[in-house]
ZAMARDO-991263 format. One line per field, with one value per residue (C-alpha): x negated, y negated, z negated. Coordinates in nm, 4 decimals. Example, Ala and Ser with C-alpha at 12.3 -4.5 7.8 and 13.67 -1.06 7.14 Angstrom:
u	-1.2300;-1.3670 .
v	0.4500;0.1060 .
w	-0.7800;-0.7140 .
This chain:
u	-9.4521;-9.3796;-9.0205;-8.9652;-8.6231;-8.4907;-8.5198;-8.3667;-8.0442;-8.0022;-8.0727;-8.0869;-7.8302;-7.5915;-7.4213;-7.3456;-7.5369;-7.2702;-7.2572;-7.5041;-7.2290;-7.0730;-7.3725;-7.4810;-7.1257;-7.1314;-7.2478;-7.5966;-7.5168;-7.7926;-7.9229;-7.8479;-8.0833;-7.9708;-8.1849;-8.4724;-8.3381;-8.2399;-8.5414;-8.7084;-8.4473;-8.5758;-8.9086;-8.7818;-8.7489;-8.6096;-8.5677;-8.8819;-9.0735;-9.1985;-9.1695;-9.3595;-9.1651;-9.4469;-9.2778;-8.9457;-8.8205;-8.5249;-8.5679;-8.2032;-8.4204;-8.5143;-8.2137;-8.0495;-8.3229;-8.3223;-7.9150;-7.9771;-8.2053;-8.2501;-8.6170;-8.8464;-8.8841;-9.1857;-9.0898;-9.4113;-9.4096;-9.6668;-9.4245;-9.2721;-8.9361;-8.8866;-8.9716;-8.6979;-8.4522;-8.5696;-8.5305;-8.1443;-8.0503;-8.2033;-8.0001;-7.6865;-7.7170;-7.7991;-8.1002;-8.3749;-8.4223;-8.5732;-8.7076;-8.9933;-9.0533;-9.4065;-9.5848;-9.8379;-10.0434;-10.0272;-10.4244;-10.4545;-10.1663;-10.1579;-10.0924;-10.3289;-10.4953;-10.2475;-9.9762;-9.6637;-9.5377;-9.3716;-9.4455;-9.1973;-9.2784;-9.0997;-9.1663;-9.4800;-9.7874;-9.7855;-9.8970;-10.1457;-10.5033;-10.4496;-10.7400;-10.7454;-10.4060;-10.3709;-10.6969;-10.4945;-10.1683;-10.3889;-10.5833;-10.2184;-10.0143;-10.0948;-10.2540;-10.0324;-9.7863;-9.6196;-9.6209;-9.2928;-9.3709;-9.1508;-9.3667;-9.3435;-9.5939;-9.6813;-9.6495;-9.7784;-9.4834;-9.5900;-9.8020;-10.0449;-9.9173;-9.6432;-9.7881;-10.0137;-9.7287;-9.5064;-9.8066;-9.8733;-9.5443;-9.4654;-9.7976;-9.8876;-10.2699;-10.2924;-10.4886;-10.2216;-9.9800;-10.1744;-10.0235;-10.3959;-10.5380;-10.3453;-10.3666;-10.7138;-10.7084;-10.4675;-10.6955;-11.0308;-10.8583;-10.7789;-10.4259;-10.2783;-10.0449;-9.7983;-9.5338;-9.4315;-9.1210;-9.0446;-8.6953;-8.7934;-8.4407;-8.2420;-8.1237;-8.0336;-7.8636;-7.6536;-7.6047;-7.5041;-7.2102;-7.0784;-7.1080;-7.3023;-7.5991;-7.4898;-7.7761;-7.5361;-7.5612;-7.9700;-7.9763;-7.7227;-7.9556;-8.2484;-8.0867;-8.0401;-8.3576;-8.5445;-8.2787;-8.3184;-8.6921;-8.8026;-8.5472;-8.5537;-8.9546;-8.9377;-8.6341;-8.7869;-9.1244;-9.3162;-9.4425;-9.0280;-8.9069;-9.1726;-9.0864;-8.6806;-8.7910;-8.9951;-8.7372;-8.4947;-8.7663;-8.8312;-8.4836;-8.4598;-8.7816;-8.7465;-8.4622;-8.6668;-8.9129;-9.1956;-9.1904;-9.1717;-9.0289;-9.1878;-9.1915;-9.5135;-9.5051;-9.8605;-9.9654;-10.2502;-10.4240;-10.2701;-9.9622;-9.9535;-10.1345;-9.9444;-9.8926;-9.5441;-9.4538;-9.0916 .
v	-8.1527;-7.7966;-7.6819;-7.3084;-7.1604;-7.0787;-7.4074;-7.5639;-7.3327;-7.1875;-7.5841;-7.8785;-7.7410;-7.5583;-7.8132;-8.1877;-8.4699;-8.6916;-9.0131;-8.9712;-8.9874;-9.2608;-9.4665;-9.4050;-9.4579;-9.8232;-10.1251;-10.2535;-10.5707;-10.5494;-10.9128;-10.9751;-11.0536;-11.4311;-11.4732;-11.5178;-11.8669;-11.9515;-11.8726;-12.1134;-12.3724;-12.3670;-12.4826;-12.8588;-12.9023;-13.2572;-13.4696;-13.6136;-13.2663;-13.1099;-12.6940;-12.4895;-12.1419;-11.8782;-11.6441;-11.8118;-11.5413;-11.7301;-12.0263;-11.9072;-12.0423;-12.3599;-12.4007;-12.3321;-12.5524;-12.8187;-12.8390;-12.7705;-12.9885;-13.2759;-13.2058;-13.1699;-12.8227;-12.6682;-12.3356;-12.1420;-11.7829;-11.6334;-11.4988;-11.6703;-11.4802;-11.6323;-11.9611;-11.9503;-11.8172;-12.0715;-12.3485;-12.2708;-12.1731;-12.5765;-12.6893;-12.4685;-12.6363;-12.9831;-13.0134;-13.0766;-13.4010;-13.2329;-12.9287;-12.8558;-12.5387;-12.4657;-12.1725;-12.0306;-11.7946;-11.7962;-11.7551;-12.0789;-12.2904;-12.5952;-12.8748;-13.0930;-13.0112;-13.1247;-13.1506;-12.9424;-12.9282;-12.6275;-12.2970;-12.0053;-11.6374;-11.3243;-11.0527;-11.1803;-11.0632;-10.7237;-10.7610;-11.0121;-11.0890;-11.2023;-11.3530;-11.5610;-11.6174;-11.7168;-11.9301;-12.1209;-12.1994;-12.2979;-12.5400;-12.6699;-12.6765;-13.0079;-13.0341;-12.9112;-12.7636;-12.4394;-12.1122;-11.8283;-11.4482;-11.2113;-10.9170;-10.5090;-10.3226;-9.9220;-9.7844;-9.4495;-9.2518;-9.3234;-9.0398;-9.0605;-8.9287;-9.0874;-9.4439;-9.3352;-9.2617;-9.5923;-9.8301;-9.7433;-9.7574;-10.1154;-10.2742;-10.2920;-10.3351;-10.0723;-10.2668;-10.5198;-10.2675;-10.3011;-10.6000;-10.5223;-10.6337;-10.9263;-11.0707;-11.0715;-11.2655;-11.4831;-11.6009;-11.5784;-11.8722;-12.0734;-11.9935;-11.9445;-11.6459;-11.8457;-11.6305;-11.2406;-11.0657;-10.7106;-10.6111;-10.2501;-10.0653;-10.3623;-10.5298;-10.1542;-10.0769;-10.3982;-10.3535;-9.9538;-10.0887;-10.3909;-10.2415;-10.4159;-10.1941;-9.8331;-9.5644;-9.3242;-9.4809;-9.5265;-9.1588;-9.0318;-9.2007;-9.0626;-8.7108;-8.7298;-8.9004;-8.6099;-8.3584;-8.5852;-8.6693;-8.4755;-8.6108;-8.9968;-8.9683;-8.8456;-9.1076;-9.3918;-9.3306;-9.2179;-9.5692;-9.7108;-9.3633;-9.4315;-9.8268;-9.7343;-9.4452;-9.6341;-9.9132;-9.6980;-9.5287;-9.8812;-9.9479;-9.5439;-9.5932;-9.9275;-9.7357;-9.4163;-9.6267;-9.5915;-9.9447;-10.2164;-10.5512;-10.8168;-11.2137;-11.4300;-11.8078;-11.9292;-12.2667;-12.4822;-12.6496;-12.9325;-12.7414;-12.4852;-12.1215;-11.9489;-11.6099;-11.3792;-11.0762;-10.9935 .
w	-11.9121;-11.8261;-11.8737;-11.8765;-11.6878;-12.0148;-12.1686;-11.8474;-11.8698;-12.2480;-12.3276;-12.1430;-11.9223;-12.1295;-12.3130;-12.2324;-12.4274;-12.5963;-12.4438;-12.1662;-11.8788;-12.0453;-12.0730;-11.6956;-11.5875;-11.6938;-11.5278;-11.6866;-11.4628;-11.1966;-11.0701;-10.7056;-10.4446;-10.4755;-10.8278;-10.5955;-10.4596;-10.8246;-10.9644;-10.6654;-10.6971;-11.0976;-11.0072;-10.9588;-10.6072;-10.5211;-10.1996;-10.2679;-10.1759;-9.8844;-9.8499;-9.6933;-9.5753;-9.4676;-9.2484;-9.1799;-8.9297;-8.8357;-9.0677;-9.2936;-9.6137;-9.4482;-9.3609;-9.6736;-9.8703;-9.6631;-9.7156;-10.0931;-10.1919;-9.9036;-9.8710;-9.6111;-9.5142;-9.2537;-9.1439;-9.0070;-8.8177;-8.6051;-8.3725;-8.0917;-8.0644;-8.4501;-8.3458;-8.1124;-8.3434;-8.6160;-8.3679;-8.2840;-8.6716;-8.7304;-8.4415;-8.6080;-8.9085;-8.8454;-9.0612;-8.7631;-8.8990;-9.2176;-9.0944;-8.8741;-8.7269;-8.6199;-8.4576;-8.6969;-8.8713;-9.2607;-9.2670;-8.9958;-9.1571;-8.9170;-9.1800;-9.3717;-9.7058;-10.0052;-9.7247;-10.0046;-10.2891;-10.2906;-10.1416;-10.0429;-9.9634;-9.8966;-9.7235;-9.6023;-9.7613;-9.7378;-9.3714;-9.3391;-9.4615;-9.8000;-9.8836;-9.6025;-9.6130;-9.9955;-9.9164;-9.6830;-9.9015;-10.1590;-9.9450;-9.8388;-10.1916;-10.3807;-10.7219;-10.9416;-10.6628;-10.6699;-10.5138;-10.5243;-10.3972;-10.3594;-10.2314;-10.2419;-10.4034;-10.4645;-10.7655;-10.8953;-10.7636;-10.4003;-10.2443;-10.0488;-9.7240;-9.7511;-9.8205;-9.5055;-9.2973;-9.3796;-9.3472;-9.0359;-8.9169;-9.0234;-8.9728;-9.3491;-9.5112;-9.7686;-9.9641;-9.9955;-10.1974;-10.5010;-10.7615;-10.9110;-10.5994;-10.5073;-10.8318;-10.8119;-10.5038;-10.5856;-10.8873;-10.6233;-10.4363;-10.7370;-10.8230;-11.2036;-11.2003;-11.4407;-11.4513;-11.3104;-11.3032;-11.2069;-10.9661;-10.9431;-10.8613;-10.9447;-10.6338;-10.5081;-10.8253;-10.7628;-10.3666;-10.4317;-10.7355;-10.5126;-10.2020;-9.9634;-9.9603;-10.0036;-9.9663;-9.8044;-9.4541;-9.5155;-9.6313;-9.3241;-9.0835;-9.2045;-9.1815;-8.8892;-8.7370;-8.8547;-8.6588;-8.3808;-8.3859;-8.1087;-7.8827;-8.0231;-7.9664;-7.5983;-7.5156;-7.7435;-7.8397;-8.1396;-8.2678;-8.2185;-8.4554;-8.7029;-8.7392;-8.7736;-9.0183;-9.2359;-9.2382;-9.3465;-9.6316;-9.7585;-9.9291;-10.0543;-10.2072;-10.3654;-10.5276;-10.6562;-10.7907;-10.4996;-10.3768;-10.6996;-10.5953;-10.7604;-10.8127;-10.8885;-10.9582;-10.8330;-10.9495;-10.7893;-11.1237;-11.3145;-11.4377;-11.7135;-11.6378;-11.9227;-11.7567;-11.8871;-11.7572;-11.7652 .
């Protein structure tokens, strides 16, 4: 749609639209990031179960389920500086009787077929081989077990240079952007999608009206990275700019709609595959 200059100032900007301000300056009561645990904790996870974290980082959810819901917990990263951060956050919070941390790839998961009940993943698949890596959490989950996502994907707002640009930076499989795509794979391996729910702008929405996630320090840094970038890229390199830049991209375009934050529940058959989208 076309707008001419003198629709845009005899019209649409001449005179104020009752109630538009008002409705924009209220709260529509944004979910928090937090929803993700409850939505996880709603799958039935009891003392009885063993979880599985792929990508644990520093092993805070292991932590925090293993605390929660007195299971057993195995927190898996391919990276050994994790590893040593997940071992000392176990330590921290006495739970190293329940969780196990383990050094690992999520497409060579080093447990036993049927080895968990439950399956937790965030911020994880945009940047691995997701068939392989779906393959293997299926082979792991029980019958009947369950699977929570939480990934990123590109909607049709993203451009292509920039998509180029940021997956580059931050290590990310293009192909893996698409929901069409990993839906399809996540099906190929056996899973029911049983349930989906869009974020979108949400969680940015609620950090920007509570205040702990403001875009005005994101937006100030990226000003000035890009007066800086010739000097940060001779001091620091061009790969360390990129990785801070896109970083600080990620959360601005989450909020404009280029990156949609979504959740899956994945189900290994014997439970319901009734699929809703939210």
């Amino acid at each position: 749609m076309n707008i001419t200059a003198e629709q845009l100032y005899n019209d649409l900007w001449a005179e104020a639209r009752p109630g538009f301000e008002e409705r924009l300056g209220s709260s529509l009561n944004p979910r928090a990031p937090e929803m993700l645990e409850v939505r996880f904790a709603a799958l039935g996870v009891t003392s009885e179960d063993t979880v599985l974290d792929v990508g644990c980082r520093e092993a805070g959810y292991a932590v925090q389920f293993a605390q929660q819901f007195g299971c057993r917990v195995v927190a898996l990263d391919p990276m050994l500086r994790h590893i040593e951060w997940a071992r000392a956050k176990v330590t921290e919070g006495g739970v190293g009787h329940r969780v196990t941390v383990l050094q690992g790839r999520m497409e060579e998961i080093p447990l036993d077929n049927d080895a968990v009940d439950y399956i937790w993943c965030r911020d994880v698949l945009n940047v691995v081989d997701l068939p392989r890596g779906l393959a293997e959490c299926f082979r792991v989950l029980r019958a009947g077990g369950t699977m929570l996502t939480y990934q990123n994907f590109a909607t049709s707002l993203m451009e292509p240079q920039e998509a180029e640009r940021m997956y580059a930076a931050m290590a990310i499989r293009p192909e893996n952007m698409s929901r069409e795509y990993f839906e399809q794979r996540t099906c190929a391996v056996g899973f029911h999608v049983r349930d989906v729910e869009r974020i979108e702008s949400e969680w940015r929405e609620c950090g920007i009206e509570q205040g702990w996630c403001s875009m005005d320090p994101l937006l100030l840094r990226m000003c000035r990275m890009r007066r800086l970038e010739e000097e940060l890229v001779r001091e620091y390199g061009r790969p360390y700019f990129e990785a801070e830049y896109g970083a600080a991209q990620w959360l601005v375009y989450q909020a404009l709609g280029k990156l949609s934050p979504m959740i899956h529940i994945l189900e290994k058959p014997g439970t319901s595959n009734t699929m809703r989208v939210a």
